[in-house]
N, C-alpha and C positions, 0 to 999 in steps of 0.2 A: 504493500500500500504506500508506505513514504516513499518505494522507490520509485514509485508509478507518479506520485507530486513531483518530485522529483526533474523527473525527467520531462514533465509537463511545463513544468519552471520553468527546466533551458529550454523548449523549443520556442514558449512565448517569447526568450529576451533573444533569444536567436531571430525569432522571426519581426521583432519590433525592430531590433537592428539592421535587419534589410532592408526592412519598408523605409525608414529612416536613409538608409545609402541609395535607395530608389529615389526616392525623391528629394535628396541632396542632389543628386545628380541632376534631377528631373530641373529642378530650381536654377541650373548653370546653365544648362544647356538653354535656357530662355532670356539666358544677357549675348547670345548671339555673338560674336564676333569681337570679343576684348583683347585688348592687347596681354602681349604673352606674359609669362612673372611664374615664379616656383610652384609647383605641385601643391595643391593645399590635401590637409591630412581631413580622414571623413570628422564632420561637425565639427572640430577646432578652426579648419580650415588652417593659417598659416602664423597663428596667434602663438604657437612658442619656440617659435621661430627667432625670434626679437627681444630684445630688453626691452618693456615696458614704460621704463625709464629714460630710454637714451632709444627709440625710434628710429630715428632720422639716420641712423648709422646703418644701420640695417637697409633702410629703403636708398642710400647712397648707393650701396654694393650692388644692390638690385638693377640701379639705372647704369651701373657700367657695365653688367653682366647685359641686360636687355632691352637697352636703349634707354630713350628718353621718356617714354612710357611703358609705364610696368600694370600688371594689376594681381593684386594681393587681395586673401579673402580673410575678414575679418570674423569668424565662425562661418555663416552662410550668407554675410555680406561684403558684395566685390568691393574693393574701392580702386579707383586708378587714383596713379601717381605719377604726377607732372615734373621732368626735371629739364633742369637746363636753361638757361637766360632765352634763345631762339622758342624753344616749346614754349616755356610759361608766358612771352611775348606771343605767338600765335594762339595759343589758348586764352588766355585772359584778359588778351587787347583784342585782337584779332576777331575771334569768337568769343566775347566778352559776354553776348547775350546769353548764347548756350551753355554758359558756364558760371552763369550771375547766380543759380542757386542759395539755399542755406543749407545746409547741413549740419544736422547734432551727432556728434560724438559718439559712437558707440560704447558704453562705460560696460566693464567686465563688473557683475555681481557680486559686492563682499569687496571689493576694490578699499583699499586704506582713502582716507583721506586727513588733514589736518584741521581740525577744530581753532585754531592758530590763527591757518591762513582766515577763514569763512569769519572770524571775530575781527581779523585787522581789515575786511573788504566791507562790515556791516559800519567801520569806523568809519573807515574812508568813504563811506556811501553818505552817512552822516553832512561830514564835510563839503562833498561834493554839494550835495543837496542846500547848504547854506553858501559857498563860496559862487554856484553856478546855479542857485537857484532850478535842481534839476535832480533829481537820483536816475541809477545805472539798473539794470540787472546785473545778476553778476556775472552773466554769461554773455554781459553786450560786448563786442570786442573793443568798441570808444575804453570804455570801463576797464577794460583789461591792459589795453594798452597805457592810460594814466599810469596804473598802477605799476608796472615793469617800467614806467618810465623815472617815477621817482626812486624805485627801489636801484637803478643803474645810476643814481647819484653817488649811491652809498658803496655801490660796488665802485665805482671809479676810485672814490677816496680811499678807499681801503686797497685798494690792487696796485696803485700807480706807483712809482717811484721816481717818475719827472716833473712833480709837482713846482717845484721853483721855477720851471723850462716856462709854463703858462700864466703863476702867480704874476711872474715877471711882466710876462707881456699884459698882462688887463694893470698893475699898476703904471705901466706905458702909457696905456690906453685910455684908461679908465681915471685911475688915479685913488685917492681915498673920501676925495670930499665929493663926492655925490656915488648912487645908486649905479649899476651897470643897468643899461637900456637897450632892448631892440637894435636900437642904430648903430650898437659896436658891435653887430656880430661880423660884419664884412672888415672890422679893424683886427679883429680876434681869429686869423686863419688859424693858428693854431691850438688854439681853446676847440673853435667849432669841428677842427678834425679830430681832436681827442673825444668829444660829444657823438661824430659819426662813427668813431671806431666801434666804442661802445655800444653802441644803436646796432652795428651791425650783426649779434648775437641775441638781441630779444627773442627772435623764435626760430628755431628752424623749420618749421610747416607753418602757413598762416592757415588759416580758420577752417575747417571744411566748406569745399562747395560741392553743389549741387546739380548735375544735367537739367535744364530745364525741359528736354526736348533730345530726342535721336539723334544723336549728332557723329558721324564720321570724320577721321580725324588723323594721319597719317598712316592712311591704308586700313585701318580698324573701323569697327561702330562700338560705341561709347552708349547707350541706351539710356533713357529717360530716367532720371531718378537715381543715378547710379551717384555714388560721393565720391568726389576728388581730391586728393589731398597735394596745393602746388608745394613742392620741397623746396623751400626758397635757400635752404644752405647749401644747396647743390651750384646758384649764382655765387651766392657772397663769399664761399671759395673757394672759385674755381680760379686758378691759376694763370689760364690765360686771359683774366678779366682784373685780378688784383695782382699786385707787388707783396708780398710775404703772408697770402691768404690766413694761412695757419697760427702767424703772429699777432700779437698786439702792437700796431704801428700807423700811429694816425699819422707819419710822411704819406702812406700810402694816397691819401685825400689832398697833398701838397705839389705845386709843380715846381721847378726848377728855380721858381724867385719867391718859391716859398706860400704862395696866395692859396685860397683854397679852392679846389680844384672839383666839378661833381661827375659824378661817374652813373652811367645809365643801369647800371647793373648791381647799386645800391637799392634793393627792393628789401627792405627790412623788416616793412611792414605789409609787403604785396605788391600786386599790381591790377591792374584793369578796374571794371566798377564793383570789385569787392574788397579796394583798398580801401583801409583804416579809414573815417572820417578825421577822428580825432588828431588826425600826425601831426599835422601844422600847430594845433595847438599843444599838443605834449611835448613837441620839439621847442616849441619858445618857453615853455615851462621847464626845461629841462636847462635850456643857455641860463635862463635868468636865475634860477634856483645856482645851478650850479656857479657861474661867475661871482655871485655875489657871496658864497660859504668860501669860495677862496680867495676873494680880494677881503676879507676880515681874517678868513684860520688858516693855518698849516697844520692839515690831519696827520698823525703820523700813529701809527701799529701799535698794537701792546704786544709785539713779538716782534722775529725778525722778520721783514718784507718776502724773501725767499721764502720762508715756511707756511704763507700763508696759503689754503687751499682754496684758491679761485673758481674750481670747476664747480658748476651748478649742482642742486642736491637730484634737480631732473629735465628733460629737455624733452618735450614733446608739441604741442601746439606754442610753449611759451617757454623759456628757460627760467629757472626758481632758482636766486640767487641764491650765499649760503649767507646768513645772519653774522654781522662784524661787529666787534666793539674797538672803537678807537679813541687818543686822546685828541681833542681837538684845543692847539694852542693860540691864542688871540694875534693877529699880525700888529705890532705897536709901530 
């Protein structure tokens, strides 16, 4: 008798398993003609495959194994992946329409999260609401990007080691008896390229999008509905578009008499019409916040410079700086 249950057991989970790999299958085979990308495993699809944490490393290999477009299954959702300055320029300017979508995230169940972060965003939402007359969701990307924008103040001051190289020039510039302003940022070539260095590590994938519509697209179709992830750290570096991609090195933004210099392949925040609204203004919140903490302090380390650990705690739609304490001493 148990063994007759038993054996009734395995052929129900044998046979729910099939139906299941039947219609996993059945579910591909109806995204029609996607571009190519690794074997996904049944129902994880291609999910541990990757650090959860650090994405964009993974989907990097991917675009030099299979081009510029890849697509990878997120359990039994495809998503394609945009790499390249020419692709994400033909995708997201180009075909801008078909690619204007939104897309939510797919979040794995039981996934950790920070009580931390969600209490310093209900602050900031606070603030926002009084300073701009306006509160965010906390998934709007305006919202999101404020927020990485200030928090790469703090990573500057604490990372840098040439801070006298810039102090110097806004008290050139600037001086002590008044505020820094808007109108020095074209005096400050080398302040605002230490500002775009920075800037150019906020996210390596911007926001998901979304197919509006059928769309083919270097020999593939790309189906209605399907989510795209553009990999923008696949531009900012790439090698033959910057001068020491992999460094920290705001000459890179400097020409030859030193002025500052822009580069069409600085997409930080995106491109096409699902770039950031907010950039222009978190970018001037970012020069004036920032100018003004170093024409008063010189930050310097509660350790040595060398030992501090700069890399992000995670890197996936946004990079999550890691938490610094510094002394900040008065400029007299």
């Amino acid at each position: 008798m148990d063994i007759t249950l038993s054996l009734t057991n395995v052929l129900y989970v044998v046979r729910a398993v099939f139906l299941l790999l039947l219609l996993q299958k059945s579910q591909r085979k109806q995204f029609g003609q996607l571009p190519p990308g690794p074997a996904p495993k049944p129902l994880l699809g291609n999910l541990l495959q990757f650090d959860v944490k650090e994405p964009y490393k993974y989907y990097l290999k991917l675009s030099k194994k299979y081009g510029s477009v890849v697509t990878i299954w997120l359990a039994n959702t495809p998503v394609v992946i945009i790499s390249g300055y020419e692709a994400l320029k033909e995708t997201m300017i180009g075909l801008g329409e078909e690619f204007s979508g939104r897309a939510d995230y797919p979040l794995v169940v039981g996934s950790a999260f920070s009580p931390a972060d969600m209490l310093s965003n209900a602050v900031a939402n606070v603030i926002c609401s009084i300073v701009f007359g306006h509160r965010f969701e906390f998934e709007d990307p305006q919202f999101k990007f404020l927020l990485q924008t200030v928090n790469s103040v703090f990573s500057i001051l604490n990372s840098l080691l040439g801070q006298s190289v810039f102090s110097g020039e806004i008290d050139e510039v600037v001086g002590k008896d008044r505020w820094p302003s808007i109108e020095d940022r074209q005096k400050l070539p080398y302040t605002d390229a230490v500002i775009h260095q920075r800037s150019m590590d906020l996210a390596p994938i911007t926001v998901p999008h979304k197919m509006m519509c059928d769309t083919e697209y270097n020999g593939y179709v790309i189906p209605k509905g399907t989510m795209v992830f553009p990999l923008l750290s696949s531009v900012l570096i790439d090698p033959k578009r910057w001068k020491n991609p992999n460094c920290f090195d705001p000459e890179k933004f400097l020409n030859e008499e030193g002025q500052f210099m822009k580069n069409d392949a600085f997409v930080a925040v995106g491109m096409g019409k699902r770039i950031c609204l907010g950039e222009a203004l978190a970018r001037t919140e970012l020069f004036l916040f920032f100018t003004s903490l170093l024409q008063h302090f010189t930050f310097k380390a509660m350790g040595p410079p060398e030992e501090l650990d700069t890399n992000p705690t995670a890197s996936s739609f946004g990079r999550t700086p890691r938490r610094y304490e510094c002394y900040d001493i008065p400029r007299i």
